[in-house]
N, C-alpha and C positions, 0 to 999 in steps of 0.2 A: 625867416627871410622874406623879404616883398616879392614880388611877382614881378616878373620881364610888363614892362607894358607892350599892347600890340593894336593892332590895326583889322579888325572881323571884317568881312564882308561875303556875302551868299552863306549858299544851305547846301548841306551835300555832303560826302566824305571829307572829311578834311585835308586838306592842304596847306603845308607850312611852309612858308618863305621866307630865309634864312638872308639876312643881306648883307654887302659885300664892307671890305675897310675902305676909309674909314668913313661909312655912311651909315644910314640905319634905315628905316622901313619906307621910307619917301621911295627910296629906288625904286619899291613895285608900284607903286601908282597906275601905270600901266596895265597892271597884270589883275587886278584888282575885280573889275569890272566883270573882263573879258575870261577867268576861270572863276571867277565867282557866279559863271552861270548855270555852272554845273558841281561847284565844290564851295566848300566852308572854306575859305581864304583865309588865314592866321597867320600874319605878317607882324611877330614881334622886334621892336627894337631891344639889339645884342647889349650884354650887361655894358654899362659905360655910355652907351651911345645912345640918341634923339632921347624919349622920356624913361627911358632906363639909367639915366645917368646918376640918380641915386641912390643906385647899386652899389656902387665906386666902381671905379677900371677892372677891369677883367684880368686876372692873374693867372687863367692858362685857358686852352681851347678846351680842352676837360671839363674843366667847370663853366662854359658856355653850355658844353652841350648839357648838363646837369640841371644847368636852367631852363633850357628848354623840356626836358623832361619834368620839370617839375612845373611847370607852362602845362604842360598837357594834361597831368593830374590834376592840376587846380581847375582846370577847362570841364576834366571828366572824358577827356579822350584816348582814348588805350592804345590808338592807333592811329596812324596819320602818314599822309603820300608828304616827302618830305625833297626840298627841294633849298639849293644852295647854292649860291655866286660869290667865288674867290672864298674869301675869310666864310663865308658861310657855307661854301662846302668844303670849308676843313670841319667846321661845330658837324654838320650833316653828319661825316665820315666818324665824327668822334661819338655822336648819338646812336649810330648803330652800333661801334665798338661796342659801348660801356651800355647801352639800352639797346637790344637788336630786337627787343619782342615789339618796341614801340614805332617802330617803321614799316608801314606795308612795302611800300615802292620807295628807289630815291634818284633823286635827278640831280646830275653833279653840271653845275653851270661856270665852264671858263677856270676849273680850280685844278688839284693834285693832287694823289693820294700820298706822292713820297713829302718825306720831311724836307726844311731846308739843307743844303748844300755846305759848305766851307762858305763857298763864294757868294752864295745868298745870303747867311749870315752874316758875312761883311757889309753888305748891302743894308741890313738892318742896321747897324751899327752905323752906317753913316746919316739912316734914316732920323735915328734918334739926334744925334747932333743935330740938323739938320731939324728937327723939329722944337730942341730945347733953343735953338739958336734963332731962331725965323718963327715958329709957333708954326700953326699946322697950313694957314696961308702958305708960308715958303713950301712947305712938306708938298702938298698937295697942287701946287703949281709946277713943283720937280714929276710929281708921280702922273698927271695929268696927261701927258703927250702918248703914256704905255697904257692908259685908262679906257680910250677913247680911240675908233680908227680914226683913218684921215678924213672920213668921208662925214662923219657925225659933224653936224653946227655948231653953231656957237650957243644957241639956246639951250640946246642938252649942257654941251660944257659950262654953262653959267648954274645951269641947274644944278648940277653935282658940283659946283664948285661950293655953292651956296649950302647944301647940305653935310660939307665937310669942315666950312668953315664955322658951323653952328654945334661940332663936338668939342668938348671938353680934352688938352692938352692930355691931363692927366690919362685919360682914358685911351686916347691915340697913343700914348708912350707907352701903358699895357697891354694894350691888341700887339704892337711892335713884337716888343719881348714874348707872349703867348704866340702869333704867328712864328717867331723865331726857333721857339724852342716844343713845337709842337711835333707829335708822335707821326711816324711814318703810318699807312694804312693801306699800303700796298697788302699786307697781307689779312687786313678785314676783307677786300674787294674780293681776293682768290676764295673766300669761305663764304661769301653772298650768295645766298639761293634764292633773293629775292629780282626782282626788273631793275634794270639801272638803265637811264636814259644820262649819257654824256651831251651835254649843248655845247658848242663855243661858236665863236664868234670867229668866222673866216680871216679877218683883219687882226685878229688876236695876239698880241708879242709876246704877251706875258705868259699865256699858257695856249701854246698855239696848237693847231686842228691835229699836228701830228702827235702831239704830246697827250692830249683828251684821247686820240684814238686808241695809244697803248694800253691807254689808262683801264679804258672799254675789253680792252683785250684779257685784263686780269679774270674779268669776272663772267661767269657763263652765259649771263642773261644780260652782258652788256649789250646796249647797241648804240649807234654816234649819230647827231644830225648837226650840220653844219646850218649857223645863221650867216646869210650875208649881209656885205654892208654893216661891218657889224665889227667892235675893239671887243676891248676884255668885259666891259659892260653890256653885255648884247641883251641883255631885259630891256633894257631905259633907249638904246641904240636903237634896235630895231624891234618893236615891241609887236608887229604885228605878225613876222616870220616867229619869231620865237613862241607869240601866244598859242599858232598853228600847233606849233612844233609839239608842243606842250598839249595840250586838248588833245591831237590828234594820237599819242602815243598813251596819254592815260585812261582813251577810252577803249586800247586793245585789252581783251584779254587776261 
């Protein structure tokens, strides 16, 4: 099987950054520079998506995280501080599950450990119409407004509008159904003996500050930092609280 393609920048411990639906590694551009001062930055695009796309579509979060595991093998790296926004830390949560020796640390940004819901699943379901119907333009100009707080410009929004409209239909209608029917991991979080740092973004709907907090609460070595000014993309939103946020917790300890 081919290899995820990715995005290296700096030397250091590694760090992998997992990116969110439906985008792919453009999202850290930001982040890039600013922990690649201190870490090996590995920002692959997820199976389906920017130059991974001749993978084909991704057919569950399971097998994201498997390629990322297989990412790090083919790298030669045993271990790695691992780090995920939305869809990417559900792959995160699934890479520990199914590989836990290969995560030092991990940082859950803006996402969930439970599965979807009845009511979420519907959600999907109309997403998909909604995508077969309109292509991922519609999709992504509906998902748009819960993406992004109120407070972010229009040049972020043009940004990520641009990097969603350059995924592959097919691939966007797999992440759907893998998001949809992906495993609860509420109870990996409660057996984590490793640091977990929860981010989200104050302005957040989608998985808003109270819901990261619980989330944090499962696991012993959780702990939350709120971005502000900041939606469900608080990397790309507010890139210089978060890059803090980030640095400043995984040089504790």
């Amino acid at each position: 099987m081919a290899d995820l393609a990715y995005i290296s920048h700096g030397a250091g411990p590694c760090l992998l950054l997992l990116h969110a639906f439906p985008l792919d590694s453009r999202l850290w551009r930001a982040q890039l520079g600013a922990l690649g001062a201190t870490h090996r930055v590995i920002a692959p695009d997820l199976r389906g998506f920017g130059r991974s796309r001749g993978l084909g579509p991704p057919i569950s979060i399971g097998q994201m995280a498997d390629d990322v595991a297989t990412l790090l093998d083919t790298l030669g790296i045993p271990q790695a501080r691992v780090a995920g926004l939305s869809m990417g830390g559900y792959v995160a949560l699934a890479l520990l599950a199914k590989h836990p020796t290969k995560v030092e640390r991990l940082i859950l940004c803006d996402t969930r450990a439970s599965s979807d819901t009845p009511e979420a699943k519907q959600g999907r379901a109309r997403q998909l119409a909604l995508l077969h119907g309109s292509g991922v333009a519609g999709l992504f100009d509906q998902l748009l407004p819960r993406l992004v707080g109120p407070l972010t410009g229009n040049a972020i929004r043009e940004e990520i509008r641009q990097i969603a409209l350059d995924q592959p239909v097919t691939s966007v209608s797999g992440a759907i159904v893998a998001l949809r029917d992906r495993d609860d991991h509420a109870e990996t979080l409660q057996a984590c003996r490793i640091p977990v740092l929860g981010l989200v973004g104050t302005q957040d709907t989608l998985t808003p500050p109270e819901e990261i907090r619980a989330m944090m609460a499962l696991t012993p070595l959780g702990v939350l930092e709120e971005i502000p000014h900041a939606g469900h993309l608080s990397c790309i939103e507010n890139p210089d609280a978060f890059n803090r946020a980030v640095l400043r917790w995984l040089a504790e300890p």
